[in-house]
C-alpha positions as CSV (number, residue, x, y, z in Angstrom):
1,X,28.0,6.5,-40.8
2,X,28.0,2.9,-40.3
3,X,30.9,1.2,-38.5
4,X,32.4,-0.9,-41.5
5,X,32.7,2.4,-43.4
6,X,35.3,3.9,-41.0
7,X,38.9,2.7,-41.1
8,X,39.8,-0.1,-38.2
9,X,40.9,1.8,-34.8
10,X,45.0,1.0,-35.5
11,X,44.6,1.8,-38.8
12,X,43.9,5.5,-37.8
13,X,46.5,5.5,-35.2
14,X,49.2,3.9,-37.6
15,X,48.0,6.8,-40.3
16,X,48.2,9.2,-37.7
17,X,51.9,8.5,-36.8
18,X,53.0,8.5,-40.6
19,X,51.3,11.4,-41.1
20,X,53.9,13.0,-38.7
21,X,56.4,11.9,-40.6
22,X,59.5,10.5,-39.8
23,X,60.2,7.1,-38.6
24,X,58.2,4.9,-35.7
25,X,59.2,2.6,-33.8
26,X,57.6,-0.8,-32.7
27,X,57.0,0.6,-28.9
28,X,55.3,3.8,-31.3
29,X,53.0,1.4,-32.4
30,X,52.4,-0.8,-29.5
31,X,51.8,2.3,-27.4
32,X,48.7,3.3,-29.9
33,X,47.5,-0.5,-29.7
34,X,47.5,-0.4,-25.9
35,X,45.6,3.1,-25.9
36,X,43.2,1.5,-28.2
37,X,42.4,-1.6,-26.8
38,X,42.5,0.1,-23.1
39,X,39.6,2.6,-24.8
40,X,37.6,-0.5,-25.9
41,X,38.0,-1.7,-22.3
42,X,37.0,1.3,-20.3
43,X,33.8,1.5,-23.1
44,X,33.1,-2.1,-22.4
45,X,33.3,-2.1,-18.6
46,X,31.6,1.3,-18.6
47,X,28.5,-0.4,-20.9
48,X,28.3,-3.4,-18.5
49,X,28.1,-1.4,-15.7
50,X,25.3,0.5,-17.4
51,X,23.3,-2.4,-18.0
52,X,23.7,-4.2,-14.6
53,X,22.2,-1.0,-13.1
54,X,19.2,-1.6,-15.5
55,X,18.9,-5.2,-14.8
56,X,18.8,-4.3,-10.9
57,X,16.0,-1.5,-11.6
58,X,14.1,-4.0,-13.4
59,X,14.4,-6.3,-11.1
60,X,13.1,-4.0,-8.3
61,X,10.2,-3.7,-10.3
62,X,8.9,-7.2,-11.0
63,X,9.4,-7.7,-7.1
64,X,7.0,-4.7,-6.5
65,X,5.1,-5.9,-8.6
66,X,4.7,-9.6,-6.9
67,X,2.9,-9.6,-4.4
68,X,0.0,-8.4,-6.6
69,X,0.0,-10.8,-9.0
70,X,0.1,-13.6,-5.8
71,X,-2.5,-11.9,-4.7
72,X,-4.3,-12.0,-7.6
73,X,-3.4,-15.7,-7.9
74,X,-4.7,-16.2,-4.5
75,X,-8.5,-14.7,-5.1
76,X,-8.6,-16.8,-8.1
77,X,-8.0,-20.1,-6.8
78,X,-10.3,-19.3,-3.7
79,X,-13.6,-18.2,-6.1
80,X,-12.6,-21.9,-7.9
81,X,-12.4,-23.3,-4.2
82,X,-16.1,-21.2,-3.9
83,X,-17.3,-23.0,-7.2
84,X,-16.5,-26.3,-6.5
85,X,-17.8,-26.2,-3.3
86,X,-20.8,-28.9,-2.3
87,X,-23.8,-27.1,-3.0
88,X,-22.3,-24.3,-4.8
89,X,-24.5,-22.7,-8.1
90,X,-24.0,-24.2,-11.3
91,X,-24.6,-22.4,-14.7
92,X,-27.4,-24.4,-17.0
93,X,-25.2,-25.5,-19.8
């Protein structure tokens, strides 16, 4: 089910209420806005808290992986250095 097919959050609540019949006060109402947008909240905060911990553990692993790659950088630039060199080999073209 896709989110625009289900009724809006304080529509359900306001249905809910009248389907206890009787009539609801404005504080009725307020009271199931503020649980609602208090749920959205706690979702929301719970979500970004979620994805800073998978930010950090990313994070963590491009800086283990660092040092390889400078590494890596380093050898290259040094077998240029090598090429370049005064008397160094040259490939026939």
């Amino acid at each position: 089910m896709h989110a625009f097919d289900q009724a809006h959050p304080l529509q359900r609540a306001l249905d809910e209420l009248s389907a206890l019949g009787g009539d609801h006060d404005r504080e009725s109402i307020d009271d199931a806005r503020y649980q609602e947008g208090t749920g959205r909240l706690e979702k929301a905060l719970t979500a970004a808290g979620d994805r800073r911990s998978a930010i950090a553990d990313e994070v963590a692993a491009h800086d283990r992986e660092l040092p390889g790659r400078f590494a890596a950088i380093d050898q290259a630039l040094a077998l240029l250095d090598s090429a370049a060199a005064p008397g160094a080999r040259r490939i026939a073209s």
